[in-house]
The first five atom37 places (N, CA, C, CB, O) and aatype in JSON, in Angstrom:
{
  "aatype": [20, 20, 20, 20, 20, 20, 20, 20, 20, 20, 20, 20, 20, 20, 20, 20, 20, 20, 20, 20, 20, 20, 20, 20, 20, 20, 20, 20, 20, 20, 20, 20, 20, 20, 20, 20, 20, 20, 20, 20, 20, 20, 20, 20, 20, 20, 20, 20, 20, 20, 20, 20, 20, 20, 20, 20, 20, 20, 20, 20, 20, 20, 20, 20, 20, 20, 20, 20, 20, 20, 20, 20, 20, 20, 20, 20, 20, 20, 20, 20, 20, 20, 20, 20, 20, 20, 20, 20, 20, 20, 20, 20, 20, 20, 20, 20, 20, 20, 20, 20, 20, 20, 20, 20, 20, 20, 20, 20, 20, 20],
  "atom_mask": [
    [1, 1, 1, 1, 1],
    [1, 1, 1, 1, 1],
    [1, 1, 1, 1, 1],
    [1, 1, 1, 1, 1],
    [1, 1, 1, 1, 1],
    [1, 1, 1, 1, 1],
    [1, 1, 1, 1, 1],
    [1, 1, 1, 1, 1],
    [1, 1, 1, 1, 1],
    [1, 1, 1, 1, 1],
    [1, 1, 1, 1, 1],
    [1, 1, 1, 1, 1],
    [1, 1, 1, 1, 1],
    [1, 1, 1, 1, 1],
    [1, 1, 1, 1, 1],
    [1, 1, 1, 1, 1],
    [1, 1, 1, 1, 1],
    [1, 1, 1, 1, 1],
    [1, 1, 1, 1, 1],
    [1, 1, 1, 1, 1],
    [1, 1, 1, 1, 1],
    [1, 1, 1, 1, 1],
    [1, 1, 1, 1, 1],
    [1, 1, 1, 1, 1],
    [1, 1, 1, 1, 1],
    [1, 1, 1, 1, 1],
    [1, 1, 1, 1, 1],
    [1, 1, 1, 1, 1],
    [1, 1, 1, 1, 1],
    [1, 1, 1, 1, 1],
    [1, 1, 1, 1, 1],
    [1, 1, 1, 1, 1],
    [1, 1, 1, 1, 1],
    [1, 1, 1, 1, 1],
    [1, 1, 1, 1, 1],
    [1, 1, 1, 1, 1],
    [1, 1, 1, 1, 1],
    [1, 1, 1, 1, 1],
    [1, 1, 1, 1, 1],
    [1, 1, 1, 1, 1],
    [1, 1, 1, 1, 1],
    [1, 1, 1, 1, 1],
    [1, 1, 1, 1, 1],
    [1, 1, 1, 1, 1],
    [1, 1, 1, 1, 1],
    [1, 1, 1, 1, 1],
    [1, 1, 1, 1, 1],
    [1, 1, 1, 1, 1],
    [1, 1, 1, 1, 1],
    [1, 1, 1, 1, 1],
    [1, 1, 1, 1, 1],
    [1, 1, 1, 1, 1],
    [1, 1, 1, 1, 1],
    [1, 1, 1, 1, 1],
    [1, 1, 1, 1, 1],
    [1, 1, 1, 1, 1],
    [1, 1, 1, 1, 1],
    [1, 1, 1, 1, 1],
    [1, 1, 1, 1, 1],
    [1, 1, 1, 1, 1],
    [1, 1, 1, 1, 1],
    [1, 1, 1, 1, 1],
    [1, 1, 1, 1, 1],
    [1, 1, 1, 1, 1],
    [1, 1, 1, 1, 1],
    [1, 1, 1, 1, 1],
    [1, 1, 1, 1, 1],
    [1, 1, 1, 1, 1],
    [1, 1, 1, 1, 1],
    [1, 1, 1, 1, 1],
    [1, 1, 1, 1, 1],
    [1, 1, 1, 1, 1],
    [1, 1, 1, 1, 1],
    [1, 1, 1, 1, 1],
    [1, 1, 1, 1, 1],
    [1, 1, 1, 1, 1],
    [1, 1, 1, 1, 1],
    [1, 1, 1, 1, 1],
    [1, 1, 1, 1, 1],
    [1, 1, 1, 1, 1],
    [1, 1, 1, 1, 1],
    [1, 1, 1, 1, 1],
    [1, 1, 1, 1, 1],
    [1, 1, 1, 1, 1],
    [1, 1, 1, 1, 1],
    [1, 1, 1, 1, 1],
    [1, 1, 1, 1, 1],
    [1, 1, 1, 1, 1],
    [1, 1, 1, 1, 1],
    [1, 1, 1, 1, 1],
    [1, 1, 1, 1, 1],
    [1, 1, 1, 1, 1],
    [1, 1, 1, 1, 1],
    [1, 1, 1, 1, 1],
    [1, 1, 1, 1, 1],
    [1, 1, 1, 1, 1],
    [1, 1, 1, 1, 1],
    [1, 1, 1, 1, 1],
    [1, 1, 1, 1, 1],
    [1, 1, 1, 1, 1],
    [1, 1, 1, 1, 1],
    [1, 1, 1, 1, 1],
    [1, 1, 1, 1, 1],
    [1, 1, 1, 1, 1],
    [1, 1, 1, 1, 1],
    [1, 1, 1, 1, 1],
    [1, 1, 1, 1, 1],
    [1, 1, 1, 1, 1],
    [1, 1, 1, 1, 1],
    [1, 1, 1, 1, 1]
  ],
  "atom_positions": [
    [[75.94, -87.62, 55.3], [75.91, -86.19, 55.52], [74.47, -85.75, 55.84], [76.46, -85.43, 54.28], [73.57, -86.37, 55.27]],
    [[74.09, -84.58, 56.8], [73.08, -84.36, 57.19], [72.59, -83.08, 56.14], [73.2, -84.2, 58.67], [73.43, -82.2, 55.95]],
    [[71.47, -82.98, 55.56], [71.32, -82.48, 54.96], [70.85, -81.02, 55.38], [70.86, -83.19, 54.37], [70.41, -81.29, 56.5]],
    [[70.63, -79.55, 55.2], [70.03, -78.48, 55.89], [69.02, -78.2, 56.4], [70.04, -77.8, 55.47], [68.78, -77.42, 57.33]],
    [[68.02, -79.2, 55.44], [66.7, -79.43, 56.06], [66.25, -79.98, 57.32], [66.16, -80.05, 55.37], [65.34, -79.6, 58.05]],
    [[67.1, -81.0, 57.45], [67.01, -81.86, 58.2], [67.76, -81.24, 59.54], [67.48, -83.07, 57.56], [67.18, -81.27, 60.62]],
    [[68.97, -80.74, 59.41], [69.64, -79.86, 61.02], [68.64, -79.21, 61.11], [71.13, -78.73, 61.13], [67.71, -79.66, 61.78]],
    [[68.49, -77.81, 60.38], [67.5, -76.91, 60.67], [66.4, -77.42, 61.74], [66.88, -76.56, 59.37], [66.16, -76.94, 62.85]],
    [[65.8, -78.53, 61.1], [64.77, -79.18, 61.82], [64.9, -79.47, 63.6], [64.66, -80.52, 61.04], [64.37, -78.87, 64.54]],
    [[65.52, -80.26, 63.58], [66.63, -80.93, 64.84], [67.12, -79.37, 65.4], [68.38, -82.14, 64.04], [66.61, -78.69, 66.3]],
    [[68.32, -79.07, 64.52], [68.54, -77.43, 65.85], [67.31, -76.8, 66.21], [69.49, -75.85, 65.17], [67.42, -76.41, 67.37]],
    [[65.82, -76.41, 65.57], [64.84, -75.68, 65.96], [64.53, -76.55, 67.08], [63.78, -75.38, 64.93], [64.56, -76.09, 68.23]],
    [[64.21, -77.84, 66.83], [63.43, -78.6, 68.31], [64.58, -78.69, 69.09], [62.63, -80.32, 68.19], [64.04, -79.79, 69.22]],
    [[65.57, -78.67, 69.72], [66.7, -78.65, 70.37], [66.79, -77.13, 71.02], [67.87, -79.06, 69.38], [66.9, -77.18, 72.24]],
    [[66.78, -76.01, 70.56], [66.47, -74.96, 70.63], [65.45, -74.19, 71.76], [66.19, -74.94, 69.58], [65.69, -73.32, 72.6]],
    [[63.94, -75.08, 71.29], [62.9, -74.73, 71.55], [62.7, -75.48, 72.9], [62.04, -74.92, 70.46], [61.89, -75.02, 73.7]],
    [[63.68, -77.09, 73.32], [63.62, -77.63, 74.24], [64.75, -76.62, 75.48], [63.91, -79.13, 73.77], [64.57, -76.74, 76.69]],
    [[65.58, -75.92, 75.06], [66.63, -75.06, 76.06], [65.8, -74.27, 76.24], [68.05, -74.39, 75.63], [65.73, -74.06, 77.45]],
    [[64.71, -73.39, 75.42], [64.15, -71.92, 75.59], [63.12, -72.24, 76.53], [63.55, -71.12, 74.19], [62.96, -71.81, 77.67]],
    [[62.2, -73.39, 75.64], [60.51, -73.03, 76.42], [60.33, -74.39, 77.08], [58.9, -72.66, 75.12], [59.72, -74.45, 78.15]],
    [[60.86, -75.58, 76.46], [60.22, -77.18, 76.95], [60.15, -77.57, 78.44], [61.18, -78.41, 76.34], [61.21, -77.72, 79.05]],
    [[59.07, -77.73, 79.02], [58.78, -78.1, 80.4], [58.29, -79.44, 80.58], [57.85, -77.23, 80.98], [57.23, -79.58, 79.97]],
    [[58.65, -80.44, 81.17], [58.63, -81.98, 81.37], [58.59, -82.37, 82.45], [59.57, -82.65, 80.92], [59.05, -81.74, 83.41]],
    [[58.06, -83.42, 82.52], [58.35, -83.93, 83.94], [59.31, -84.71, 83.95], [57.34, -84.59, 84.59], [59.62, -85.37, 82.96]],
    [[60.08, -84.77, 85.36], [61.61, -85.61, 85.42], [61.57, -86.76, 84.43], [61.98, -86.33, 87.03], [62.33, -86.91, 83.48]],
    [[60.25, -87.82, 84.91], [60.16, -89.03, 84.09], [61.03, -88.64, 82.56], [58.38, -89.43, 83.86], [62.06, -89.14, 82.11]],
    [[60.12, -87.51, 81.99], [59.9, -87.24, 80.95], [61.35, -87.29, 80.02], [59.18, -86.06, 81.1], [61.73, -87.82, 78.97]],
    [[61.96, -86.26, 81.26], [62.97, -85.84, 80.77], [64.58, -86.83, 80.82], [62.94, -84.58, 81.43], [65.69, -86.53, 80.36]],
    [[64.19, -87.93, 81.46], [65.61, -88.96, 81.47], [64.7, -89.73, 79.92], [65.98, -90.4, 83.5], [65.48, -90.09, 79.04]],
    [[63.56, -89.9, 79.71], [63.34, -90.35, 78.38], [63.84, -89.81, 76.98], [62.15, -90.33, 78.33], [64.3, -90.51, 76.08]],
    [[63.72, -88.81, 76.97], [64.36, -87.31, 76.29], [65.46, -87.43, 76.75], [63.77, -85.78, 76.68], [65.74, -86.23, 76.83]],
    [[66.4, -87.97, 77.15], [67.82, -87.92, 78.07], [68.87, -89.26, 76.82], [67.37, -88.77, 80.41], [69.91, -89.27, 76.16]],
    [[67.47, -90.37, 77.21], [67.86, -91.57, 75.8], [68.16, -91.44, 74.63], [67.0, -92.33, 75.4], [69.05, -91.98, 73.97]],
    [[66.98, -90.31, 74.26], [67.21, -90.04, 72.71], [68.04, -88.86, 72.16], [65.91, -89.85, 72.1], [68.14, -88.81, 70.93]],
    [[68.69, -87.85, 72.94], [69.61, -87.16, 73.1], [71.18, -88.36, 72.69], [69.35, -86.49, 74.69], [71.98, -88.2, 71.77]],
    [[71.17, -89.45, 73.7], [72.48, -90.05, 73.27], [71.88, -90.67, 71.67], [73.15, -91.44, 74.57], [72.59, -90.24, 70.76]],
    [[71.09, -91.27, 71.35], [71.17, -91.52, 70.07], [71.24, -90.73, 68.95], [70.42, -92.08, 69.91], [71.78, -90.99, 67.87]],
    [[70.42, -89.35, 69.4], [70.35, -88.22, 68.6], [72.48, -87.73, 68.35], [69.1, -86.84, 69.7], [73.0, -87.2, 67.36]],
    [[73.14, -88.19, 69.64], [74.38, -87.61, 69.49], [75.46, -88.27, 68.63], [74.85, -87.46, 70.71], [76.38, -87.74, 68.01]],
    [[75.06, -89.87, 68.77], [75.46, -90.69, 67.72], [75.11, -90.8, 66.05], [75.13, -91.7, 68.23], [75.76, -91.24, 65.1]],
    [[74.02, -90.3, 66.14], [73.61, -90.46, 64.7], [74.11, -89.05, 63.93], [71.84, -90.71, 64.58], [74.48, -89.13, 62.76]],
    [[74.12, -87.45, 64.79], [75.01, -86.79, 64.27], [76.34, -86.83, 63.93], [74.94, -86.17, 64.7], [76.94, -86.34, 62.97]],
    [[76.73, -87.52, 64.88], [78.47, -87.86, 64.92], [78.61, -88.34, 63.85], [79.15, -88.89, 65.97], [79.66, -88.17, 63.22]],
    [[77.53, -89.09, 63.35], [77.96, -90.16, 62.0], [77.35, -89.88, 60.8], [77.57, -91.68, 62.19], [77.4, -90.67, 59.86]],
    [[76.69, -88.64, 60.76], [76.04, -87.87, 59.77], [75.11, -88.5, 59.3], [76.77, -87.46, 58.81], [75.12, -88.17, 58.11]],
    [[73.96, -89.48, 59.5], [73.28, -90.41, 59.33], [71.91, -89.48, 59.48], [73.62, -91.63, 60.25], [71.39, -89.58, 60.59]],
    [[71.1, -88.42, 58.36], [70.28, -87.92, 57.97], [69.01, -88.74, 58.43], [70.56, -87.7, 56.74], [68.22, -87.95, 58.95]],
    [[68.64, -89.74, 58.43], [67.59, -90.22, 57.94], [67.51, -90.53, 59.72], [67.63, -91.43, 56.54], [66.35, -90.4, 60.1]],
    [[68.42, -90.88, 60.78], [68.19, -91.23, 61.75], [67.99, -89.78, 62.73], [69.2, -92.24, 62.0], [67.31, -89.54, 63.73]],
    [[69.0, -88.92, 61.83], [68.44, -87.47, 62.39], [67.13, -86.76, 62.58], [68.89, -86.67, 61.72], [66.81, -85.99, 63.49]],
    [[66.36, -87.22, 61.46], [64.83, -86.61, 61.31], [64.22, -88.14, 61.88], [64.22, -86.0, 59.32], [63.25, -87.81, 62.57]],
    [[64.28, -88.91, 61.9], [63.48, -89.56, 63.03], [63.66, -89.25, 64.42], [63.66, -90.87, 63.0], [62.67, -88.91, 65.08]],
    [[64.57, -89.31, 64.85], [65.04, -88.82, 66.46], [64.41, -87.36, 67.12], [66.83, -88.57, 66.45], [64.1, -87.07, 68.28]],
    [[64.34, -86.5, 65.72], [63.99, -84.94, 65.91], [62.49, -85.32, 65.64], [64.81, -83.62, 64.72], [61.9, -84.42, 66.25]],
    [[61.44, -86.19, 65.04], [60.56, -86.08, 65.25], [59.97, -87.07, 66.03], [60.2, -85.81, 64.39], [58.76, -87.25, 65.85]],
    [[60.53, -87.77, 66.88], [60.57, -88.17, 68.5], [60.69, -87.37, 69.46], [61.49, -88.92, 68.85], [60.07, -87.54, 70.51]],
    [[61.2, -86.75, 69.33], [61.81, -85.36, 70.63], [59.99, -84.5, 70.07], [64.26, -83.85, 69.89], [59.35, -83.95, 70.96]],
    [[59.6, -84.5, 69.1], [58.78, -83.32, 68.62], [57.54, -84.0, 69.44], [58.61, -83.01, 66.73], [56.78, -83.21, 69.99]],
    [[57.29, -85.23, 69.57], [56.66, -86.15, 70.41], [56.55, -86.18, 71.42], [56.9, -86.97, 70.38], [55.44, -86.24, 71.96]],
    [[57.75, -86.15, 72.12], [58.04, -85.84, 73.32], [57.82, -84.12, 74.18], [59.38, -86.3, 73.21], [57.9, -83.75, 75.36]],
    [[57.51, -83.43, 72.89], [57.56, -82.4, 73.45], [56.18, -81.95, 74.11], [58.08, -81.59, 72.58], [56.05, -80.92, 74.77]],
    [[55.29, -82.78, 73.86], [53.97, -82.54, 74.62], [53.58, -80.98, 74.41], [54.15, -82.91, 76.32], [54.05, -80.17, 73.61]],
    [[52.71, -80.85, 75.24], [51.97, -79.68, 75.12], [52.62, -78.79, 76.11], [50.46, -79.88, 75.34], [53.18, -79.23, 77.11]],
    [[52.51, -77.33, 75.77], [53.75, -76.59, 76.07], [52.86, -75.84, 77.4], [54.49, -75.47, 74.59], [53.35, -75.27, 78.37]],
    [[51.28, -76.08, 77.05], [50.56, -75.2, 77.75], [49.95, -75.93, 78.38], [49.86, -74.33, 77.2], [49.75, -77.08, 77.99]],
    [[49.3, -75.29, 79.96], [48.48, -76.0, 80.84], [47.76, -75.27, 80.99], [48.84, -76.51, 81.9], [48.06, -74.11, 80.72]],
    [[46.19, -75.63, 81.61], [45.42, -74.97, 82.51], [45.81, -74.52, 83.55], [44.61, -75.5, 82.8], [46.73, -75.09, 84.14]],
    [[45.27, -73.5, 84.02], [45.89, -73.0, 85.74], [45.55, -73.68, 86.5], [45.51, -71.73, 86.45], [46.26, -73.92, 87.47]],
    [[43.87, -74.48, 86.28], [43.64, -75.59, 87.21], [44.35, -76.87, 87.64], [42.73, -75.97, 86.87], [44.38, -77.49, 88.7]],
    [[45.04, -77.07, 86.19], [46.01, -78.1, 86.09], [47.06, -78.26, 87.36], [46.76, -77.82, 84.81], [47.5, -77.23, 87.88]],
    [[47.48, -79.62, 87.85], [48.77, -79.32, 88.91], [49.74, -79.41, 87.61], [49.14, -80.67, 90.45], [49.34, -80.09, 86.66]],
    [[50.75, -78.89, 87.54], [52.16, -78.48, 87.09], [53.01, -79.05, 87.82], [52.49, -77.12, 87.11], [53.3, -78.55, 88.91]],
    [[53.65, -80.35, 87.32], [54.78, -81.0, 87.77], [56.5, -80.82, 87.17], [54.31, -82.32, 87.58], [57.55, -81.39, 87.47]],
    [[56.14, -79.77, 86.22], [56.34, -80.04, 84.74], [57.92, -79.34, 85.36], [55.09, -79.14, 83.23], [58.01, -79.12, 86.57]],
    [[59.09, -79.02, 84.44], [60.49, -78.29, 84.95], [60.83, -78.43, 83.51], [61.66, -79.07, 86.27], [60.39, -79.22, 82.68]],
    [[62.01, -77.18, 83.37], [62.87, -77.02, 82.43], [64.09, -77.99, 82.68], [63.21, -75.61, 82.36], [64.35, -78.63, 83.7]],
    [[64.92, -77.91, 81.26], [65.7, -78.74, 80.87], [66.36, -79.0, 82.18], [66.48, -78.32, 79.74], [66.68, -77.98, 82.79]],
    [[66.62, -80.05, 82.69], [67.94, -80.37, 83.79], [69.13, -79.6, 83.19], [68.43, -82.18, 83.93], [69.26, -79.44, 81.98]],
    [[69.93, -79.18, 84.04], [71.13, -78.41, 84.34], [72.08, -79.14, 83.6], [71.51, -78.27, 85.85], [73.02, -78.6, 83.02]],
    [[71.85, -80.29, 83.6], [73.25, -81.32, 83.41], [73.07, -81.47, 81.92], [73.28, -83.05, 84.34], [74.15, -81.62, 81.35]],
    [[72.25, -81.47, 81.31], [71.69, -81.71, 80.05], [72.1, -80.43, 79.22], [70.08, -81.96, 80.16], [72.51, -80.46, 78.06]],
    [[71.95, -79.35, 79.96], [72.03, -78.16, 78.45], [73.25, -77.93, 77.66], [71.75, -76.57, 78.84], [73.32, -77.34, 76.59]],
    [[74.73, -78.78, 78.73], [75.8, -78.66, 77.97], [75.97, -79.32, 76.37], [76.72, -79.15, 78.83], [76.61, -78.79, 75.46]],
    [[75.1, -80.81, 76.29], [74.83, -81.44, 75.98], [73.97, -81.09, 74.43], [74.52, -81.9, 77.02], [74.24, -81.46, 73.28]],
    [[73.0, -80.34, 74.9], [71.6, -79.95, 73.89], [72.62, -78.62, 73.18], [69.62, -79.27, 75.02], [72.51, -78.21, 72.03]],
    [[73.38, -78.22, 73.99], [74.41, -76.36, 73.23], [74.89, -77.66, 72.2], [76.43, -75.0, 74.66], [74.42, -77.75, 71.07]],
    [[75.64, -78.42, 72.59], [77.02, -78.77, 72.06], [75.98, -79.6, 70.66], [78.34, -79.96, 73.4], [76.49, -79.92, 69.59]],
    [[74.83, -79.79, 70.92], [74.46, -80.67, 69.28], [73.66, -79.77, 68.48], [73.42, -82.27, 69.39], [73.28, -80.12, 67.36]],
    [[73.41, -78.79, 68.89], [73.2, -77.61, 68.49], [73.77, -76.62, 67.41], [73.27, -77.22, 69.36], [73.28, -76.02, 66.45]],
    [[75.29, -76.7, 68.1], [76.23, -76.44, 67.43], [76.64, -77.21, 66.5], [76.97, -76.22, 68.05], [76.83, -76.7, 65.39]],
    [[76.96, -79.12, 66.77], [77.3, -79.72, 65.49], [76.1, -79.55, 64.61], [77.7, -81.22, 65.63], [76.48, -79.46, 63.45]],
    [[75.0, -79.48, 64.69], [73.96, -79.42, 63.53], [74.25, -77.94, 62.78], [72.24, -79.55, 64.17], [74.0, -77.78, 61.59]],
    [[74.76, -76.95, 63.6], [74.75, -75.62, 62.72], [76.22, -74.79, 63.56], [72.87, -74.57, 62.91], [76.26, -74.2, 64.64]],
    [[77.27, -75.06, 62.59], [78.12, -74.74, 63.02], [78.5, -73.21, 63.24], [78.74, -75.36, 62.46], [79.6, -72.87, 63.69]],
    [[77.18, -72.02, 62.78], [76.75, -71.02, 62.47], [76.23, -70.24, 63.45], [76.08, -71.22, 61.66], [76.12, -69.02, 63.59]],
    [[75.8, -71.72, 64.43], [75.04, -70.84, 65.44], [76.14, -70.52, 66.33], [73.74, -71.56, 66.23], [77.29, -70.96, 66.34]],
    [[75.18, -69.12, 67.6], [76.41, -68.74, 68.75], [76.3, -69.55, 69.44], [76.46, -67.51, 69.59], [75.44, -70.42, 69.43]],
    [[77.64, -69.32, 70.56], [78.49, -70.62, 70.62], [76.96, -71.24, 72.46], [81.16, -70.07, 71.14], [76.65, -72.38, 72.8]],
    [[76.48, -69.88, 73.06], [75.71, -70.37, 73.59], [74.78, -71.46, 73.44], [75.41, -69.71, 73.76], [74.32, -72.13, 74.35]],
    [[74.42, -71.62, 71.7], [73.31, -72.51, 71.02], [71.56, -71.93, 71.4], [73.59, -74.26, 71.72], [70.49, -72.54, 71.31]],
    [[71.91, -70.46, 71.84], [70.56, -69.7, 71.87], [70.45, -69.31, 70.43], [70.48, -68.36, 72.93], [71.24, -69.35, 69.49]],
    [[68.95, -68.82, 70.62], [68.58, -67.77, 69.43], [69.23, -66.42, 69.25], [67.19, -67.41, 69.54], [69.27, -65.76, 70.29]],
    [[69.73, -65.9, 68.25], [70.22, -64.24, 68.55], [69.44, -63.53, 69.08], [70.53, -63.4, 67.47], [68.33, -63.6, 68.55]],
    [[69.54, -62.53, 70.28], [68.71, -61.35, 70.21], [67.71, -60.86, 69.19], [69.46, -60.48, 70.27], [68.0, -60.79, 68.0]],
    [[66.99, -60.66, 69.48], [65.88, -59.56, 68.65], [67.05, -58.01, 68.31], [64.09, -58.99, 70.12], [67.62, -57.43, 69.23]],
    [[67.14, -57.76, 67.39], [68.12, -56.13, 67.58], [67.34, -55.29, 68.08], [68.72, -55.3, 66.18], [66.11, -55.33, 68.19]],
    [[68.01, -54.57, 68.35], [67.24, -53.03, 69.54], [67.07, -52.02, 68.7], [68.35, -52.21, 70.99], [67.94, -51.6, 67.93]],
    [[66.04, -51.63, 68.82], [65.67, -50.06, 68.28], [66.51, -49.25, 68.49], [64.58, -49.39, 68.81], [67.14, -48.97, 69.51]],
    [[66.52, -48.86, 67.46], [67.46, -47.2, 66.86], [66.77, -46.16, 67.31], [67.57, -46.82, 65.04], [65.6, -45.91, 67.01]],
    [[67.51, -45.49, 68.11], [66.4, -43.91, 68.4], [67.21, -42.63, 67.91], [66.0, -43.52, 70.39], [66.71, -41.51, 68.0]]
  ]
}
């Protein structure tokens, strides 16, 4: 069984890879690998392989920021992938919406 600490962990970097993570292709069929293991080791509730995998991906997540001088090769999640990153999202927190985004900020009351 996966413990709360440990999803929490995994859904935040999973999360943070749909919202903000920019990679390069290479990058991202590497991150593509550990997604299928990351999907197996949830399937099988195997905690301990969960927080290693999530702090591989945290590895993988490189630096979020560049210089402007910098060339930028970098792209968001592939298309084919986010069904993928929602759907383990969801098995880690069966709580979250079904998109596997963050909720809205609520809107001011006037």
């Amino acid at each position: 069984m996966i413990d709360r600490e440990t999803a929490g962990e995994a859904s935040l970097a999973l999360r943070l890879m749909l919202e903000e993570w920019r990679q390069t292709p290479e990058t991202w069929v590497e991150i593509a690998k550990v997604l299928d293991d990351l999907s197996a080791a949830v399937a099988a509730g195997k905690a301990a392989e969960v927080a290693a995998l999530t702090g591989r991906l945290e590895v993988l997540s490189g630096h979020r920021v560049t210089r402007i001088t910098e060339a930028d090769d970098r792209v968001p999640l592939p298309e084919e992938e986010q069904p993928r990153v929602v759907a383990l999202v969801h098995a880690l927190d069966p709580d979250s919406p079904p998109d596997g985004r963050s909720l809205a900020a609520p809107t001011e009351r006037t």
